[in-house]
N, CA, C and O atoms as a GROMACS GRO file, in nm:
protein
  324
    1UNK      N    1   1.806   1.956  16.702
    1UNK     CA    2   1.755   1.834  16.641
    1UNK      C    3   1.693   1.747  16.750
    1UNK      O    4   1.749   1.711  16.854
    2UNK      N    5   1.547   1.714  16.702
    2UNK     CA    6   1.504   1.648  16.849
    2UNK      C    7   1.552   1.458  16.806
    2UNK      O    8   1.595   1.418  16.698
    3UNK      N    9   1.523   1.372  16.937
    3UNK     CA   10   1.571   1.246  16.946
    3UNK      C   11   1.455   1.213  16.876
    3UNK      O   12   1.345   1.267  16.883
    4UNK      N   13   1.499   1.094  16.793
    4UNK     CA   14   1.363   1.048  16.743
    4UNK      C   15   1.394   0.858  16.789
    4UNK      O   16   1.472   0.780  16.735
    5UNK      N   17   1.319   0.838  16.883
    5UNK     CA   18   1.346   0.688  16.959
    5UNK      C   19   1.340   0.590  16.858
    5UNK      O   20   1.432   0.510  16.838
    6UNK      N   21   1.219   0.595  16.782
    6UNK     CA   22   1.185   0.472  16.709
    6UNK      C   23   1.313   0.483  16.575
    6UNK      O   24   1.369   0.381  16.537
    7UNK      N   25   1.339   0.593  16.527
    7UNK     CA   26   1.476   0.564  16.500
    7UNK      C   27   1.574   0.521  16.482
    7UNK      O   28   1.630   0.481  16.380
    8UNK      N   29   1.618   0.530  16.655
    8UNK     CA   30   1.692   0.483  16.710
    8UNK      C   31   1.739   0.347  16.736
    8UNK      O   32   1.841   0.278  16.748
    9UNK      N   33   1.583   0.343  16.740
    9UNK     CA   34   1.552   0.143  16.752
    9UNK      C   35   1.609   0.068  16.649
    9UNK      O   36   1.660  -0.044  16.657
   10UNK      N   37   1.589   0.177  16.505
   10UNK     CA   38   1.581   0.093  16.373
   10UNK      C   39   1.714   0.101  16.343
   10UNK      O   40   1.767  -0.001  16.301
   11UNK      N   41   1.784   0.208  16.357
   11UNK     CA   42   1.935   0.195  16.368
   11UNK      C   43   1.963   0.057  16.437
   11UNK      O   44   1.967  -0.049  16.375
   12UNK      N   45   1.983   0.071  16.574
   12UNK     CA   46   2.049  -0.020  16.605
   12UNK      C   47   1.961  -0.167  16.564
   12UNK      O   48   2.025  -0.272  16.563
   13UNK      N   49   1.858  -0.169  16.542
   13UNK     CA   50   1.832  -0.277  16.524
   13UNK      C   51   1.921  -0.346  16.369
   13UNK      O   52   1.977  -0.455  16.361
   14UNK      N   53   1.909  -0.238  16.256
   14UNK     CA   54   2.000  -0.249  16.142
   14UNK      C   55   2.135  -0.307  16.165
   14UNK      O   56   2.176  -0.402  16.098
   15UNK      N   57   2.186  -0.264  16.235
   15UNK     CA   58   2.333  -0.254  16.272
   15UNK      C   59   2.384  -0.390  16.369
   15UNK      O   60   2.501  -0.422  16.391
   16UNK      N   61   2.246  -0.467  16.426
   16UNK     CA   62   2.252  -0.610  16.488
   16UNK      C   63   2.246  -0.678  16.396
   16UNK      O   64   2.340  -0.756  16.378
   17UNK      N   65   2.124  -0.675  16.292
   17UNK     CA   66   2.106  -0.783  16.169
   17UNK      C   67   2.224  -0.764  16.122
   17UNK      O   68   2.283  -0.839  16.200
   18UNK      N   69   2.304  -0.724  16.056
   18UNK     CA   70   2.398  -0.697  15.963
   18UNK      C   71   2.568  -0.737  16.019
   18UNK      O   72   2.685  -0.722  15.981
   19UNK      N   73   2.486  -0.797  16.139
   19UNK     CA   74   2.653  -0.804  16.229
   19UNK      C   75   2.737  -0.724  16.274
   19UNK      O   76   2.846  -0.773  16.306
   20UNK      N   77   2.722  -0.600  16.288
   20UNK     CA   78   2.790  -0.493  16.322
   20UNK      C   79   2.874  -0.476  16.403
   20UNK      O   80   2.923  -0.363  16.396
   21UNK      N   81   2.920  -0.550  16.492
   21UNK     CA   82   2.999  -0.590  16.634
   21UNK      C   83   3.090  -0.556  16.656
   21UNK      O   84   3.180  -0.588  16.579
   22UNK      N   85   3.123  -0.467  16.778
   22UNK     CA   86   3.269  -0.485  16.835
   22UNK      C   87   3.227  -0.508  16.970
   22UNK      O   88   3.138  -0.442  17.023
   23UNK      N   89   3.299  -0.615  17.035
   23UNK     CA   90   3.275  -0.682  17.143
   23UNK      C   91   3.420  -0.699  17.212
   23UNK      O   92   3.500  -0.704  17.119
   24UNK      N   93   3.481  -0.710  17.324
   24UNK     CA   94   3.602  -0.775  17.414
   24UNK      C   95   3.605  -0.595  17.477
   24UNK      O   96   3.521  -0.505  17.473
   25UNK      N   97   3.756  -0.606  17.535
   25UNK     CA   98   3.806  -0.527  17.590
   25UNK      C   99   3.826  -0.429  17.472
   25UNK      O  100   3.900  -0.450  17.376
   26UNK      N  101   3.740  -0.305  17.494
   26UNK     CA  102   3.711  -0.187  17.408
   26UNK      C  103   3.741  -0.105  17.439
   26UNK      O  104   3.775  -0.018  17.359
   27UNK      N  105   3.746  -0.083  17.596
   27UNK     CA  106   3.800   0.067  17.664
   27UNK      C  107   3.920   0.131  17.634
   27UNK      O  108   3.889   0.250  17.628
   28UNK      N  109   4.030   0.120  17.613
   28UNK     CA  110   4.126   0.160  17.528
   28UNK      C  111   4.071   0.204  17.396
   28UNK      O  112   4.148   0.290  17.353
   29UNK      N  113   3.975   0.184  17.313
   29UNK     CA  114   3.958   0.254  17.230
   29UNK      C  115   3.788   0.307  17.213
   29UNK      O  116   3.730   0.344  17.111
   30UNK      N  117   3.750   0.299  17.314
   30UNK     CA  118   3.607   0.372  17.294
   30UNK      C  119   3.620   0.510  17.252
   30UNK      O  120   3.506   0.533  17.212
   31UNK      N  121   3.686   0.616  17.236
   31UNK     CA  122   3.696   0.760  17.199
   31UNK      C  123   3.680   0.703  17.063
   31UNK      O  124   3.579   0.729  16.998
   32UNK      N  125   3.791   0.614  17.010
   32UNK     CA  126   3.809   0.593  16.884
   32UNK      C  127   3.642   0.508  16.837
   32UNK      O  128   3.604   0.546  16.726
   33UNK      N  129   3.568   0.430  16.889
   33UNK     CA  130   3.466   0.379  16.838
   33UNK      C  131   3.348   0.520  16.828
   33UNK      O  132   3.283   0.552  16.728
   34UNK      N  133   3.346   0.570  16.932
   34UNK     CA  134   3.224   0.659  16.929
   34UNK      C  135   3.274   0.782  16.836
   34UNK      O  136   3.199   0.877  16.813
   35UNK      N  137   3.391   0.773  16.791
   35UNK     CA  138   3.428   0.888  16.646
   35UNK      C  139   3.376   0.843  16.544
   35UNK      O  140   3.323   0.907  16.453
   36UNK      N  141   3.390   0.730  16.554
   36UNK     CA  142   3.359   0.590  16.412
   36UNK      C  143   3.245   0.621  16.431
   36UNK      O  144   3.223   0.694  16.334
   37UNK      N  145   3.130   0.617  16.504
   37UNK     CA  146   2.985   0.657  16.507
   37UNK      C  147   2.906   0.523  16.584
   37UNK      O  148   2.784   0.509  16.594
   38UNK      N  149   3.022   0.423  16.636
   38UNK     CA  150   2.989   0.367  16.733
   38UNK      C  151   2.846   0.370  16.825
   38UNK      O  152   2.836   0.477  16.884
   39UNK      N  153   2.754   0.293  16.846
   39UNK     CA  154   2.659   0.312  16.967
   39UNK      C  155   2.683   0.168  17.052
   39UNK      O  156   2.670   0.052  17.012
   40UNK      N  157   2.734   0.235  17.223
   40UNK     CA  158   2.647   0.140  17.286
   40UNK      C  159   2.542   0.046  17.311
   40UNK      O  160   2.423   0.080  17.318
   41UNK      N  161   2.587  -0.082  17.326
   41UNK     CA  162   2.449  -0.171  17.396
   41UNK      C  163   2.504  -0.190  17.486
   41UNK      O  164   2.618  -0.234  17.493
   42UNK      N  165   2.429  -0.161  17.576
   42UNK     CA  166   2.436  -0.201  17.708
   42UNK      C  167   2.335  -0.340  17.766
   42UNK      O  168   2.377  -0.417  17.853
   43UNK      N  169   2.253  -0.348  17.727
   43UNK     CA  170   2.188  -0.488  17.727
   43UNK      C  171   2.347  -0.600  17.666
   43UNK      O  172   2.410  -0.668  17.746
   44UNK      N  173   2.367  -0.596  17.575
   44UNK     CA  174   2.450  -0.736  17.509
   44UNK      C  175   2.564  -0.668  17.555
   44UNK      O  176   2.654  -0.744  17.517
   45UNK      N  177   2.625  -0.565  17.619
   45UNK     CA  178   2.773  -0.541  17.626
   45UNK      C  179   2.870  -0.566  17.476
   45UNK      O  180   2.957  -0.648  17.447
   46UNK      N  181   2.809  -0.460  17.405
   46UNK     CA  182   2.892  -0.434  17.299
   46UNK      C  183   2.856  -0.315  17.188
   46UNK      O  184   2.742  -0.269  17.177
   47UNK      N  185   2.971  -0.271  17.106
   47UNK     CA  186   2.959  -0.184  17.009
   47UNK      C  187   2.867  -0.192  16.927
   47UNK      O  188   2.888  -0.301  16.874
   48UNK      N  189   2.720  -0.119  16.853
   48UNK     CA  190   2.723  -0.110  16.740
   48UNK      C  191   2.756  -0.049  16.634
   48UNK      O  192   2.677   0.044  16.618
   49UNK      N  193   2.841  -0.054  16.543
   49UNK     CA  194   2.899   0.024  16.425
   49UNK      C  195   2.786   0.050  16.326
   49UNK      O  196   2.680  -0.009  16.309
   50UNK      N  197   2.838   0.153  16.267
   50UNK     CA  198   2.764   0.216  16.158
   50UNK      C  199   2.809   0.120  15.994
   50UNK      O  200   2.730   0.113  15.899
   51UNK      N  201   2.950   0.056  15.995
   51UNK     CA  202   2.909  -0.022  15.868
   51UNK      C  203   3.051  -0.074  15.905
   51UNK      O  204   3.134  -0.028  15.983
   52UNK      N  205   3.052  -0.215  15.804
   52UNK     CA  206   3.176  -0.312  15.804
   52UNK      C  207   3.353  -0.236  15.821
   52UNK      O  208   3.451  -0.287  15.874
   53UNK      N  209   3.342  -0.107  15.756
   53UNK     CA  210   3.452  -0.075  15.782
   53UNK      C  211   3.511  -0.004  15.908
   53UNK      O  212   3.626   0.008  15.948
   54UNK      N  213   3.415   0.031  15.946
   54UNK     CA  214   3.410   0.089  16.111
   54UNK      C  215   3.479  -0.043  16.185
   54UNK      O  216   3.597  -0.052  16.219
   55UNK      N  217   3.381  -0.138  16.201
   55UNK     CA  218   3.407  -0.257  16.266
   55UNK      C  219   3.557  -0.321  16.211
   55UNK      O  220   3.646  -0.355  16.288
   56UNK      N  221   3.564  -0.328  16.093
   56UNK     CA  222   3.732  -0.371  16.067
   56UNK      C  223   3.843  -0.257  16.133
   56UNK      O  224   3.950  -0.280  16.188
   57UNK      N  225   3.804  -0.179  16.118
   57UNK     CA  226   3.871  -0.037  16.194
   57UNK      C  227   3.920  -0.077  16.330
   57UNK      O  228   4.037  -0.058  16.362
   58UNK      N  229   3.813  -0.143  16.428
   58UNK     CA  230   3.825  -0.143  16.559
   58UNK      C  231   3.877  -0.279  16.574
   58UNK      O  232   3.949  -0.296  16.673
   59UNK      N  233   3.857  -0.376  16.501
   59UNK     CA  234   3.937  -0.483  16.534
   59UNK      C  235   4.080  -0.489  16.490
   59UNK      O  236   4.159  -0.538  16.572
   60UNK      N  237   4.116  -0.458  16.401
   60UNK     CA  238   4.298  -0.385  16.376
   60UNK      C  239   4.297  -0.339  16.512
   60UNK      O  240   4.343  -0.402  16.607
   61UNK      N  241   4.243  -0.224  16.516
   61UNK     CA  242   4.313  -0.164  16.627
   61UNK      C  243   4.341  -0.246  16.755
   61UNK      O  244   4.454  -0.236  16.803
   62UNK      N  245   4.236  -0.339  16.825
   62UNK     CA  246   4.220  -0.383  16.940
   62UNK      C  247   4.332  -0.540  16.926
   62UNK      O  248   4.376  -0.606  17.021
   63UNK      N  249   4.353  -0.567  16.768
   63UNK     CA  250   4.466  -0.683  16.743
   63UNK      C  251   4.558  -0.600  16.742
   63UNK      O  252   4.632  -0.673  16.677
   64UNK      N  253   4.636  -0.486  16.761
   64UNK     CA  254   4.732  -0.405  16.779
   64UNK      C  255   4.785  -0.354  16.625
   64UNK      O  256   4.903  -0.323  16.612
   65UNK      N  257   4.704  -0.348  16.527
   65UNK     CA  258   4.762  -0.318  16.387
   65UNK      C  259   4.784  -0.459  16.291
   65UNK      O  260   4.812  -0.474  16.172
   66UNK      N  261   4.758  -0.550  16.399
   66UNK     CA  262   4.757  -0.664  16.268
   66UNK      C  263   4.610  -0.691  16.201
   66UNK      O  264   4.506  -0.631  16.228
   67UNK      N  265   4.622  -0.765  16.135
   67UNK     CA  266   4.505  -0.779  16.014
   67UNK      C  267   4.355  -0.853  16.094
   67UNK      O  268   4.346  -0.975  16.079
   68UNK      N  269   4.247  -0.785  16.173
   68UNK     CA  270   4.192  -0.849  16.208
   68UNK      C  271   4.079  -0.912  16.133
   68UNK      O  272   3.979  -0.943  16.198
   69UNK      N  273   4.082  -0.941  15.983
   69UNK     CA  274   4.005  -0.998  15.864
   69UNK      C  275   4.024  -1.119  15.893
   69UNK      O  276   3.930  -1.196  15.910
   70UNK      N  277   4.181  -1.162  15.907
   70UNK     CA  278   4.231  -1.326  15.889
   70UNK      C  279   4.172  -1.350  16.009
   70UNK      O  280   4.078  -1.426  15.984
   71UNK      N  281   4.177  -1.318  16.185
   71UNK     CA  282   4.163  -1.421  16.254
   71UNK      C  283   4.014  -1.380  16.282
   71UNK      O  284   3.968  -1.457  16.367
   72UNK      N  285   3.920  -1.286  16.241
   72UNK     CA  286   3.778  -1.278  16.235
   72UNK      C  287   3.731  -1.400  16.168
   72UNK      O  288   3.674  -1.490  16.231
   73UNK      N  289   3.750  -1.405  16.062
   73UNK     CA  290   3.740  -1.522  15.933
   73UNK      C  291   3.803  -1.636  16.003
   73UNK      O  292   3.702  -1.706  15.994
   74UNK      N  293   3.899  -1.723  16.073
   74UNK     CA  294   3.933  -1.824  16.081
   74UNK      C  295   3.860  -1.860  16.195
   74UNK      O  296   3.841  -1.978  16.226
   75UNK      N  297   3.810  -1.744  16.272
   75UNK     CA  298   3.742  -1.787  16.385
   75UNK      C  299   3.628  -1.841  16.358
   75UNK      O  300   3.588  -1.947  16.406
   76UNK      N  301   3.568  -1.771  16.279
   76UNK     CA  302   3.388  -1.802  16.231
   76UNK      C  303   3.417  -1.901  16.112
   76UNK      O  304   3.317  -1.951  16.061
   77UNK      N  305   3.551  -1.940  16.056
   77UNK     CA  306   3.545  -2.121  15.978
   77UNK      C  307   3.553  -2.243  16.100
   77UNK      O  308   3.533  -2.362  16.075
   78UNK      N  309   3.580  -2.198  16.215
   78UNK     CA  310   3.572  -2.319  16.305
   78UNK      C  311   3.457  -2.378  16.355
   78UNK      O  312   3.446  -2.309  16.456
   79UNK      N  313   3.368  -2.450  16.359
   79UNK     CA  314   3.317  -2.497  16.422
   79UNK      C  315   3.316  -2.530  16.594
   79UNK      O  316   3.412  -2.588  16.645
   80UNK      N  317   3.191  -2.484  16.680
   80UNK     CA  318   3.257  -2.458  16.813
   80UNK      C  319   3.149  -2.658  16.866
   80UNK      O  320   3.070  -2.738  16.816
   81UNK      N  321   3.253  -2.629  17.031
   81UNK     CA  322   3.242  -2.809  17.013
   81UNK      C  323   3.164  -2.841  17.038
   81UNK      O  324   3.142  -2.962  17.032
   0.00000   0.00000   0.00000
């Protein structure tokens, strides 16, 4: 299967609009992101996921099994100063 760049572009570009993010200390579970279908940015230093449940996937995991919905969500109701 050959690479097809522009593609590639549109993937990840999809996967920025849509919020796709996993960002912090990831290395402990990068095997587990790039199974998920995970892609590197290396420009912004962070995950892009293939869809919302990927990304809820990796934030459980990286909150150690607790619910990372509630403090995703309470974070983005705060207003920053």
């Amino acid at each position: 299967m050959a690479y097809d760049k522009a593609k590639f572009k549109e993937e990840c570009d999809r996967r920025r609009n849509e919020n796709l993010i996993v960002k912090g200390n990831t290395y402990p579970i990068k095997d587990m992101i790039k199974d998920l279908g995970g892609i590197w940015d290396n420009m912004n230093k962070q995950w892009l996921m293939p869809d919302q449940s990927a990304v809820d996937t990796c934030e459980t995991e990286m909150n150690g099994g607790s619910s990372a919905d509630q403090s995703t969500q309470a974070t983005q109701a705060q207003p920053q100063p």
